[in-house]
ZATOR-27877 format. One record per residue (C-alpha): residue number from 1; residue in three letters; y negated, z, x negated. Coordinates in nm, 2 decimals. Layout:
N
MIDO resi resn      v      w      u
MIDO  NUM  ala      Y      Z      X
...
This chain:
399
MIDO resi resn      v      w      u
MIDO    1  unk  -0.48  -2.32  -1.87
MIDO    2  unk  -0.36  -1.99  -1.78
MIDO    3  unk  -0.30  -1.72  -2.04
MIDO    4  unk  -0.11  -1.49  -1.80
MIDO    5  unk   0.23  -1.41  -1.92
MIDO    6  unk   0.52  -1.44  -1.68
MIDO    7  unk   0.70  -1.09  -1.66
MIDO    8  unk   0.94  -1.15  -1.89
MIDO    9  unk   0.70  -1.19  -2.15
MIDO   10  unk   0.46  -0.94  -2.09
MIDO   11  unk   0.45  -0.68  -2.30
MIDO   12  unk   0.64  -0.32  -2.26
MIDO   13  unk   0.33  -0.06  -2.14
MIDO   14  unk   0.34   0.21  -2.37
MIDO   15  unk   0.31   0.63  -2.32
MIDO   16  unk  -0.08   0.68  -2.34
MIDO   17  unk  -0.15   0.92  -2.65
MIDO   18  unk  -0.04   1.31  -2.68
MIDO   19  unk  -0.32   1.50  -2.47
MIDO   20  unk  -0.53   1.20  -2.39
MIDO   21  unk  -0.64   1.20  -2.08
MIDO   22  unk  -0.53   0.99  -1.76
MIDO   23  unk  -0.81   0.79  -1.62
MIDO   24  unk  -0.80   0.68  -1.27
MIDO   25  unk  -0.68   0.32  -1.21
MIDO   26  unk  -0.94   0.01  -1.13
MIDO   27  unk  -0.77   0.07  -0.80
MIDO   28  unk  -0.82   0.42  -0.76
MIDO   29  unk  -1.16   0.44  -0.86
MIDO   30  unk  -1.25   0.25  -0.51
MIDO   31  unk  -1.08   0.51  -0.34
MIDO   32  unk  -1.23   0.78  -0.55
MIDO   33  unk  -1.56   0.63  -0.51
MIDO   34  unk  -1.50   0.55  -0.09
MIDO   35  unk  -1.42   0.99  -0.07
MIDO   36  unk  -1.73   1.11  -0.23
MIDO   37  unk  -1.91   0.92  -0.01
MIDO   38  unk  -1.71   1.04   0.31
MIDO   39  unk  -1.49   1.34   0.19
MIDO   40  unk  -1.35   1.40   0.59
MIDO   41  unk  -1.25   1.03   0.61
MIDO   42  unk  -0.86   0.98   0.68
MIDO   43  unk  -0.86   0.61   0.68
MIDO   44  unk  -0.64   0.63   0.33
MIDO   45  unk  -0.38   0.87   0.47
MIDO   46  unk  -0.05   0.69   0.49
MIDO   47  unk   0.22   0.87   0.73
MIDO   48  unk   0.59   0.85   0.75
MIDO   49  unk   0.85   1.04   0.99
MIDO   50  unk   1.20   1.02   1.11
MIDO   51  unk   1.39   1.20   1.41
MIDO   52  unk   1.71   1.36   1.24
MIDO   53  unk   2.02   1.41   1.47
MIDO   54  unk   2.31   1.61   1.29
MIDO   55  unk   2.34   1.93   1.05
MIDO   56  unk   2.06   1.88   0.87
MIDO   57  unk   2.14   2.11   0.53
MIDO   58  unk   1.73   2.25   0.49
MIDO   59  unk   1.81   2.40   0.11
MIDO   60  unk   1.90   2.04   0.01
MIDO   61  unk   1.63   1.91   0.15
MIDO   62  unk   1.38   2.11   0.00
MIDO   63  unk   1.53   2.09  -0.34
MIDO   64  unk   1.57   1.74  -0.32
MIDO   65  unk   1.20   1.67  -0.25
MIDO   66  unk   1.14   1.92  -0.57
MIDO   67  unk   1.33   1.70  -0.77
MIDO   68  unk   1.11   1.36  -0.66
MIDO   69  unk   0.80   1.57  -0.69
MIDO   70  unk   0.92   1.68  -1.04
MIDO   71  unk   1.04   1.32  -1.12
MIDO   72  unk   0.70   1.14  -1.01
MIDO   73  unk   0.34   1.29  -1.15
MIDO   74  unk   0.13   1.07  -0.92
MIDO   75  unk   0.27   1.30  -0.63
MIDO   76  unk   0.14   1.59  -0.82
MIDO   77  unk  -0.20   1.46  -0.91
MIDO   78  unk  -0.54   1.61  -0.82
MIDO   79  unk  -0.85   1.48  -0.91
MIDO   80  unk  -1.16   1.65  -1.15
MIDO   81  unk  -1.47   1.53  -1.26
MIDO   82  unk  -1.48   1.59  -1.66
MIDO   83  unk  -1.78   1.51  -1.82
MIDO   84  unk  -1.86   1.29  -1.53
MIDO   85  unk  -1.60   1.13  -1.53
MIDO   86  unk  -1.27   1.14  -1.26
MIDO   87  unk  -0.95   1.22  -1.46
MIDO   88  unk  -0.61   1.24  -1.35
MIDO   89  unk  -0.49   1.64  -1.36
MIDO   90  unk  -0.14   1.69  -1.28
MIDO   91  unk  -0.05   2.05  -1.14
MIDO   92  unk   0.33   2.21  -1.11
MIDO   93  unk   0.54   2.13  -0.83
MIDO   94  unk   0.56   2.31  -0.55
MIDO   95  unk   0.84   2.60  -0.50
MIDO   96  unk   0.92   2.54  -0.14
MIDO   97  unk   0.72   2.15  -0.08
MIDO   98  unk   0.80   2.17   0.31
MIDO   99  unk   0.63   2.28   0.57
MIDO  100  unk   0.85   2.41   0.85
MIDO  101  unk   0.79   2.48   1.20
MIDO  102  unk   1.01   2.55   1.51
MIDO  103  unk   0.91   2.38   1.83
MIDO  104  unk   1.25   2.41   2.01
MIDO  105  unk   1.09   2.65   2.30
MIDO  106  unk   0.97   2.34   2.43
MIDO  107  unk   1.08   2.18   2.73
MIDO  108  unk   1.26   1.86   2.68
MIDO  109  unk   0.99   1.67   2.86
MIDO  110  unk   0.69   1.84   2.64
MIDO  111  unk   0.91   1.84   2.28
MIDO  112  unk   0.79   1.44   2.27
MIDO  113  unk   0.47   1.51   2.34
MIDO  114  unk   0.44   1.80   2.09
MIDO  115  unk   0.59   1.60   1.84
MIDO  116  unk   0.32   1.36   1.86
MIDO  117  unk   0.06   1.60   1.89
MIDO  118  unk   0.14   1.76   1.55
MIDO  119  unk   0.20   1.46   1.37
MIDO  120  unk  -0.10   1.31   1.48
MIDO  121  unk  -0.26   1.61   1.42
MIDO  122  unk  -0.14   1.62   1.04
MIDO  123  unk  -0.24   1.21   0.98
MIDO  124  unk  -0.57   1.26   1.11
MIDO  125  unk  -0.62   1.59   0.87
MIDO  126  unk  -0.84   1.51   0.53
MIDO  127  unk  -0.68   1.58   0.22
MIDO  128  unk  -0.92   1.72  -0.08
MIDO  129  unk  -0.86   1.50  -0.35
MIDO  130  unk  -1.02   1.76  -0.63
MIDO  131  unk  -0.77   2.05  -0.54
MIDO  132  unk  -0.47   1.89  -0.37
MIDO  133  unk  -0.17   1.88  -0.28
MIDO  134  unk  -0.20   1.49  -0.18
MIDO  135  unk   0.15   1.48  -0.01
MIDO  136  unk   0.23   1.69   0.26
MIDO  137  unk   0.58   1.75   0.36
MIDO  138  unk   0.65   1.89   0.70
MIDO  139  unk   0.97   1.97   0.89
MIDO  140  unk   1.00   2.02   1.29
MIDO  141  unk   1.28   2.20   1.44
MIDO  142  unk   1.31   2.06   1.81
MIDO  143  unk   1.70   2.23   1.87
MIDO  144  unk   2.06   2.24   1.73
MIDO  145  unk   2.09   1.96   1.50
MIDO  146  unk   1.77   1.82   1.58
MIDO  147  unk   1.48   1.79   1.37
MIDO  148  unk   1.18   1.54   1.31
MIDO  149  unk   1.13   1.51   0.91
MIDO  150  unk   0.83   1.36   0.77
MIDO  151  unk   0.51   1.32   0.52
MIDO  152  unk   0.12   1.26   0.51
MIDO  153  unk   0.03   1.11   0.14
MIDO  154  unk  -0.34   0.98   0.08
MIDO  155  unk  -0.33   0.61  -0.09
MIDO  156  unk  -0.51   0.72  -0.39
MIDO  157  unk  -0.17   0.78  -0.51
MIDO  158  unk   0.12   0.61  -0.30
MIDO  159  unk   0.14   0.27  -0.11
MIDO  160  unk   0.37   0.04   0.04
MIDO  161  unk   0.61  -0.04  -0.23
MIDO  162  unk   0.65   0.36  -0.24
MIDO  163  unk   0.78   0.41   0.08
MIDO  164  unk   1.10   0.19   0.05
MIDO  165  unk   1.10   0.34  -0.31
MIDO  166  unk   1.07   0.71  -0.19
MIDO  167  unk   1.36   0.66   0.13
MIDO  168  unk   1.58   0.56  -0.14
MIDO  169  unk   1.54   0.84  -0.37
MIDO  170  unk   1.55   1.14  -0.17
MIDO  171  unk   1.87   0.94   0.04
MIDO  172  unk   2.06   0.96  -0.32
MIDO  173  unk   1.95   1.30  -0.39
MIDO  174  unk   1.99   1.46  -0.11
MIDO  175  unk   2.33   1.28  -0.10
MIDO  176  unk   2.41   1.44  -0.45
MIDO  177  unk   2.32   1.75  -0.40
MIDO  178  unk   2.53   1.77  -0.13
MIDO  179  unk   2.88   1.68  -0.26
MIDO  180  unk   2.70   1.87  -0.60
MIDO  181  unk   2.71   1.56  -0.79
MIDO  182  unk   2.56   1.50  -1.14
MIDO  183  unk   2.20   1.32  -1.01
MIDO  184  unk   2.21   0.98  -1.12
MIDO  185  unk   1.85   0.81  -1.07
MIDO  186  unk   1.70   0.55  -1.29
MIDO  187  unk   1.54   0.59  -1.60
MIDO  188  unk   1.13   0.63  -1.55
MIDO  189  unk   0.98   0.56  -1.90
MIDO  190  unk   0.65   0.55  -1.84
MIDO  191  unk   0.43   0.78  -1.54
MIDO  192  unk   0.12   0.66  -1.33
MIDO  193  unk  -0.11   0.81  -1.59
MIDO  194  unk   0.01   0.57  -1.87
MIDO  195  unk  -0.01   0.28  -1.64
MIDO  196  unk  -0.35   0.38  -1.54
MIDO  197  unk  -0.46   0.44  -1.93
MIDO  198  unk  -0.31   0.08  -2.02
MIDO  199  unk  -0.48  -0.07  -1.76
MIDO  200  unk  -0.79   0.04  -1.87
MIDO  201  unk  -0.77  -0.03  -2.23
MIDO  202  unk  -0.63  -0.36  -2.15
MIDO  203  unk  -0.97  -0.45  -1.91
MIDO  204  unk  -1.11  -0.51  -2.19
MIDO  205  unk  -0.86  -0.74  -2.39
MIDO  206  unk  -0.84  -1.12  -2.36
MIDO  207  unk  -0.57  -1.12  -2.13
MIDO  208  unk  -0.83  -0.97  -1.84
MIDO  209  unk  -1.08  -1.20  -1.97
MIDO  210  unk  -0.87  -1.52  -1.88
MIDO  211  unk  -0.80  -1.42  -1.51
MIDO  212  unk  -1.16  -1.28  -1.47
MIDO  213  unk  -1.23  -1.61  -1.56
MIDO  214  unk  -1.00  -1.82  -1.35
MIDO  215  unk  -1.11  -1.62  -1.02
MIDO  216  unk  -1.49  -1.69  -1.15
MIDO  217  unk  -1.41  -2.05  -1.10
MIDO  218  unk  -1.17  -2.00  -0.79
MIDO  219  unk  -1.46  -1.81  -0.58
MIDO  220  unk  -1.78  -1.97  -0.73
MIDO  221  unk  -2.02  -2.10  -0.43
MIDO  222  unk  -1.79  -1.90  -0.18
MIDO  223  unk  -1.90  -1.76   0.21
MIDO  224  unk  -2.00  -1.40   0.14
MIDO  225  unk  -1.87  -1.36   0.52
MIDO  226  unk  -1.65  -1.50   0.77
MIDO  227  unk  -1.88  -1.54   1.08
MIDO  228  unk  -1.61  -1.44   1.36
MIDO  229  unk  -1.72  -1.41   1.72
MIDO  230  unk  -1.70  -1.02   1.84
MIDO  231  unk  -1.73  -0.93   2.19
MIDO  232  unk  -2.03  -0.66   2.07
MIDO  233  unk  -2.28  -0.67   1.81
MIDO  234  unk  -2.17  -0.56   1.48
MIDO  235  unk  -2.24  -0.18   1.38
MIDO  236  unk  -2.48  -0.13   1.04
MIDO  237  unk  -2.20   0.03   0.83
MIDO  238  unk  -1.83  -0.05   0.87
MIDO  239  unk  -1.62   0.25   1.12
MIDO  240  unk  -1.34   0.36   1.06
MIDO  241  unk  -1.17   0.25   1.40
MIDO  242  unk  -0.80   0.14   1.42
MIDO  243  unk  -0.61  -0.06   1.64
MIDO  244  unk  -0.28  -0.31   1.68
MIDO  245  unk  -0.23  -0.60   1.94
MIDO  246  unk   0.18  -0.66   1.89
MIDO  247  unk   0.29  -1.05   2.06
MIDO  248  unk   0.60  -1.21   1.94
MIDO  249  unk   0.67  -1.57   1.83
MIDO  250  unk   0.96  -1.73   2.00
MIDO  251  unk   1.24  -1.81   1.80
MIDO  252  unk   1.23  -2.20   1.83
MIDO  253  unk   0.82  -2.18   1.67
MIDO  254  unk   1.02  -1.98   1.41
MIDO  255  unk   1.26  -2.19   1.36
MIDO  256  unk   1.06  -2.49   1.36
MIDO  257  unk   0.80  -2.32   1.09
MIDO  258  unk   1.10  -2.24   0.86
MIDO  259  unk   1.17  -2.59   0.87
MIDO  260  unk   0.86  -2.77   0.81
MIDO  261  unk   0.86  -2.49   0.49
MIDO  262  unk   1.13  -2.62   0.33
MIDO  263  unk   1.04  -3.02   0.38
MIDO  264  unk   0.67  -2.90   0.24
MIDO  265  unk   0.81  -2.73  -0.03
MIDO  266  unk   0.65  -2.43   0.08
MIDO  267  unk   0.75  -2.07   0.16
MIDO  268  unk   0.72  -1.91   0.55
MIDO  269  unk   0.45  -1.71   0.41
MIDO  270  unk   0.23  -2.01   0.32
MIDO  271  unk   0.33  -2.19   0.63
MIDO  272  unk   0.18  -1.91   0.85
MIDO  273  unk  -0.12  -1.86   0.64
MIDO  274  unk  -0.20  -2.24   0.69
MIDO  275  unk  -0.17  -2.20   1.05
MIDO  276  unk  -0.40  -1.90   1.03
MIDO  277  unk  -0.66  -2.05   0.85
MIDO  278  unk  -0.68  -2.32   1.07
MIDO  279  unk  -0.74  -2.03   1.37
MIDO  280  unk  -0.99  -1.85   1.17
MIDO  281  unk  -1.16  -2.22   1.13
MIDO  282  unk  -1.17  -2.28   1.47
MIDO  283  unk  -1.31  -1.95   1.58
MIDO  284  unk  -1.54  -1.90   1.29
MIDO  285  unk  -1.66  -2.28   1.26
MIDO  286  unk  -1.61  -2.24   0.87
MIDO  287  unk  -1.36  -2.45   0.67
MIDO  288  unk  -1.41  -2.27   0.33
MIDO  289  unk  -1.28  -1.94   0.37
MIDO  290  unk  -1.17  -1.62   0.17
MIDO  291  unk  -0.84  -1.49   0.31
MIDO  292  unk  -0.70  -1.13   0.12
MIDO  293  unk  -0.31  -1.09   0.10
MIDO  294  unk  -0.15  -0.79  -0.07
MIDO  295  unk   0.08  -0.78  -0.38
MIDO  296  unk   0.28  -0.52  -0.50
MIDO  297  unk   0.17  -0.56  -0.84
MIDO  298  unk   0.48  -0.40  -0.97
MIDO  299  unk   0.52  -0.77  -1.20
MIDO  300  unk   0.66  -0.51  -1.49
MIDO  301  unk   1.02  -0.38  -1.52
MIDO  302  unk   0.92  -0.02  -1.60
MIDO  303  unk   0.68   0.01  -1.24
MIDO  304  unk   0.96  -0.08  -1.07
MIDO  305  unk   1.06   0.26  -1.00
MIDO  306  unk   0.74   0.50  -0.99
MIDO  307  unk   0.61   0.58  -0.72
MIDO  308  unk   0.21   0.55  -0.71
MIDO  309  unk  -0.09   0.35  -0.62
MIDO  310  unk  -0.04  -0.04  -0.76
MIDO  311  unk  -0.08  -0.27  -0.44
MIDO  312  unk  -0.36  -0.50  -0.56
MIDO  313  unk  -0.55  -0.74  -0.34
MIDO  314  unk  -0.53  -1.09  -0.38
MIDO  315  unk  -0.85  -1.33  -0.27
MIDO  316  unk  -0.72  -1.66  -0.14
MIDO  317  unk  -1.03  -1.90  -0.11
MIDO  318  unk  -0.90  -2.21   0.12
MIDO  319  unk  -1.15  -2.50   0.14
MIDO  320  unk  -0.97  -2.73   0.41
MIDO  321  unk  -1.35  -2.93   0.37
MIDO  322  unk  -1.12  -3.22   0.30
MIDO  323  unk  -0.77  -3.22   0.47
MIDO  324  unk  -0.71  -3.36   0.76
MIDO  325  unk  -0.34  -3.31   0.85
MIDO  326  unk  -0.13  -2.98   0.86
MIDO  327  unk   0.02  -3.11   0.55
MIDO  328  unk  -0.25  -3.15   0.38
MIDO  329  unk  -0.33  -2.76   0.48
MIDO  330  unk   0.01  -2.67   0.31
MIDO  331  unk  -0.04  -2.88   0.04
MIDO  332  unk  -0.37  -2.71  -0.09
MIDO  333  unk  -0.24  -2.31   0.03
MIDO  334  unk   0.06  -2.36  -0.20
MIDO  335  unk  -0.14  -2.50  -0.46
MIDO  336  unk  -0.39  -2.20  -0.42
MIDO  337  unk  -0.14  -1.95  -0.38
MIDO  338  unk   0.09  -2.02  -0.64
MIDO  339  unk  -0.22  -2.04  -0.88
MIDO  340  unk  -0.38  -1.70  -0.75
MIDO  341  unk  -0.03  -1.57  -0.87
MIDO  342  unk  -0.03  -1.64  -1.18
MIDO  343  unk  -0.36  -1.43  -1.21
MIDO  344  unk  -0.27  -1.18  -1.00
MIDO  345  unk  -0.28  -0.84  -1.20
MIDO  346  unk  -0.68  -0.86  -1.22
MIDO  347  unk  -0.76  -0.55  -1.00
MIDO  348  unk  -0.99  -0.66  -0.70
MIDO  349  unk  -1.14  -0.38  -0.75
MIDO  350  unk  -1.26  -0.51  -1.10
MIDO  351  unk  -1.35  -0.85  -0.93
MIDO  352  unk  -1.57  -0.77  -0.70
MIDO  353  unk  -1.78  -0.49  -0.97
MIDO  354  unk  -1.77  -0.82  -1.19
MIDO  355  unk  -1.88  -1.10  -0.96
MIDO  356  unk  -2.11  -0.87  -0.79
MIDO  357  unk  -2.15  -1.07  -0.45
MIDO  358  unk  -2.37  -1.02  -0.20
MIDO  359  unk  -2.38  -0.63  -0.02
MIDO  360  unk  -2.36  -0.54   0.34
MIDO  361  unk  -2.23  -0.22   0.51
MIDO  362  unk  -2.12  -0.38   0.78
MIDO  363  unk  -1.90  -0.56   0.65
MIDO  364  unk  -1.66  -0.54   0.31
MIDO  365  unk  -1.73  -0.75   0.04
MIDO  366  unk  -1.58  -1.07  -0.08
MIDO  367  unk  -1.25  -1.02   0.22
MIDO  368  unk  -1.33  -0.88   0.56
MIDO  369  unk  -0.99  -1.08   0.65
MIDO  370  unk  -0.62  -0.93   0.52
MIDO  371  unk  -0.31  -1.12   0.63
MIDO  372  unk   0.03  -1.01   0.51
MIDO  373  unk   0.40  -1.16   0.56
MIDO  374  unk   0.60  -0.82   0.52
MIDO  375  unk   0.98  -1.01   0.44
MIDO  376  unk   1.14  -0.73   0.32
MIDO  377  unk   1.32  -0.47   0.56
MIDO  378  unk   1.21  -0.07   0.46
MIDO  379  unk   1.50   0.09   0.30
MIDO  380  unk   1.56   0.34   0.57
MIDO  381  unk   1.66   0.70   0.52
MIDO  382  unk   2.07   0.77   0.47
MIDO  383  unk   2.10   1.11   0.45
MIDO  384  unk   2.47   1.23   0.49
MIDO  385  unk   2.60   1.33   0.78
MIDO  386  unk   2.28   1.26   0.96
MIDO  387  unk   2.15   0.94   1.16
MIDO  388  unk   1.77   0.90   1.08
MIDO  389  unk   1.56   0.70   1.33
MIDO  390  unk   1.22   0.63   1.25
MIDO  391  unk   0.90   0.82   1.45
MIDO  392  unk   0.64   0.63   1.50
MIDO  393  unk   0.29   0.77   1.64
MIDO  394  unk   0.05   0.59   1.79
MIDO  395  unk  -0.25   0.51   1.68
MIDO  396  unk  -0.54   0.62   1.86
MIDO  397  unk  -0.62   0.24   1.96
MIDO  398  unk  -0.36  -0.01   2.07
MIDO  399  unk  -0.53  -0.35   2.16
């Protein structure tokens, strides 16, 4: 039987001790670990922009992205080696965070292009995670009332849930400044540093001990690979190459998946992840296989808010050895899923050092398969008086 506690139980994480210092999170270590070994690797950066049409008020801006550097330390973290040991240093904000630069010399039919050329210039730039800053803030001018705003953070200290949590934030504050408004944010009672010290204070308690062992037991005897088919032979350490393939499913499949969730009892997610496995099976001629999804791992009422590194990966092991029908599939995801939830603040990271499987640097270890559901719409920017539209830049492989 579980010992996890459901959120409402768990315990309030305290303020880590006067002048103690931060460690780095199970989670960051990984990352920490992944840049000394390849300090000009950008695979971690994490990019956001947004085209700006209106009066864009620049002052506001600026002071407004003071105020969420202020707010949240994680943004304002660099990383030291103490005693050989990576702490957490956090350094003063910024006086003027933004980079600005005017492109509106351009021709309207190069302004695009340049756009893209700087912003993929600014993704694809290392950050240096022992002297900082690891958010870069950078503001185009393209003409009258048109600018592109945007950001390059490194995961170490931001991910997904942060971006929906950051567009909200600077939308109010900016907001507020504007009409000169008192700012009214919620309360933040604890920073990433005291998370990070709980969690590893509480790695050792018998509440870790209790999922460590449940996910024992969940991935003993497991595949060390998926053996999927590749159109070359694989490479001897894992590259760094990105890519998308986008396709659509028509509305009726959709329809018709939502519904066979709800007789099942299961949620679209699971329904999809069922029908995935069952692909991977075909292709990979395994029926046992380890399938990663993400969680936000934000479980506690006071993470809610900060802004920092938290997604955890979650190892789904379904063994369809002994189902026959797609029910059956659903039948055994939901029962894995809902199970690997209930354990699900055990850091990966701290999974995969304990369980120790099998090493190749070809592949990754444990998951070389990630699939995700995202269900939830970004919040996008409202800054007033401006529309926002979101800039995306291509990724150097689209396939």
């Amino acid at each position: 039987m579980s010992l996890s506690l459901t959120p409402s139980m768990q315990p309030f994480i305290p303020k880590k001790p006067k002048g103690t210092a931060a460690p780095l999170s199970l989670a960051q270590r990984r990352l920490w670990f992944l840049h000394t070994l390849n300090p000009s690797s950008t695979l971690y950066n994490i990019s956001r922009a947004w085209r700006l049409k209106g009066e864009l008020n620049v002052p506001a801006l600026d002071k407004a992205l003071q105020i969420i550097l202020h707010r949240h330390e994680a943004l304002r973290t660099i990383i030291q080696d103490i005693d050989g040991q990576p702490i957490q240093i956090i350094t003063p904000p910024p006086i003027t965070p933004v980079m600005q630069m005017d492109i509106s010399s351009s021709s309207s039919t190069d302004l695009d292009k340049e756009i893209g050329r700087f912003m993929m210039q600014e993704r694809t730039r290392p950050f240096d995670l022992r002297h900082g800053p690891l958010i870069r803030f950078h503001l185009l001018r393209c003409g009258l009332n048109d600018h592109v705003f945007g950001f390059v953070v490194h995961h170490i200290v931001f991910d997904g849930w942060s971006l929906q949590k950051f567009d909200k934030e600077l939308s109010t504050i900016y907001g507020q400044i504007l009409t000169k408004s008192s700012l009214s944010l919620p309360s933040l009672p604890i920073q990433y540093g005291d998370f990070s010290y709980w969690q590893t204070q509480v790695s050792h308690s018998v509440r870790f001990s209790s999922d460590l062992a449940y996910w024992k037991s969940q991935l003993n005897g497991v595949p060390s690979f998926i053996e999927l088919p590749t159109d070359f032979p694989r490479g001897e350490w894992v590259e760094e190459h990105d890519g998308y393939h986008r396709f659509s499913i028509p509305a009726k499949t959709l329809t018709q998946l939502k519904q066979v969730s709800r007789q099942e009892g299961v949620t679209l997610f699971m329904a999809l992840l069922g029908a995935f496995h069952i692909l991977l099976a075909v292709y990979s001629g395994q029926k046992d296989i380890v399938i990663g999804t993400p969680t936000a791992n934000r479980t506690r009422v006071e993470l809610e808010n900060l802004l920092g590194f938290f997604v955890n990966l979650l190892p789904l092991r379904i063994d369809l050895s002994t189902t026959g029908s797609y029910r059956e599939v659903l039948a055994r995801v939901r029962q894995v899923c809902l199970e690997a939830y209930r354990h699900a603040e055990l850091p990966f990271e701290y999974l995969v050092e304990m369980l120790n499987p099998p090493r190749d640097a070809s592949r990754h270890p444990m998951v070389q398969v990630i699939f995700q559901l995202r269900n939830s719409e970004d919040i996008q920017l409202d800054l007033s008086g401006l529309s926002a539209y979101p800039f995306s830049v291509k990724r150097r492989t689209e396939i």
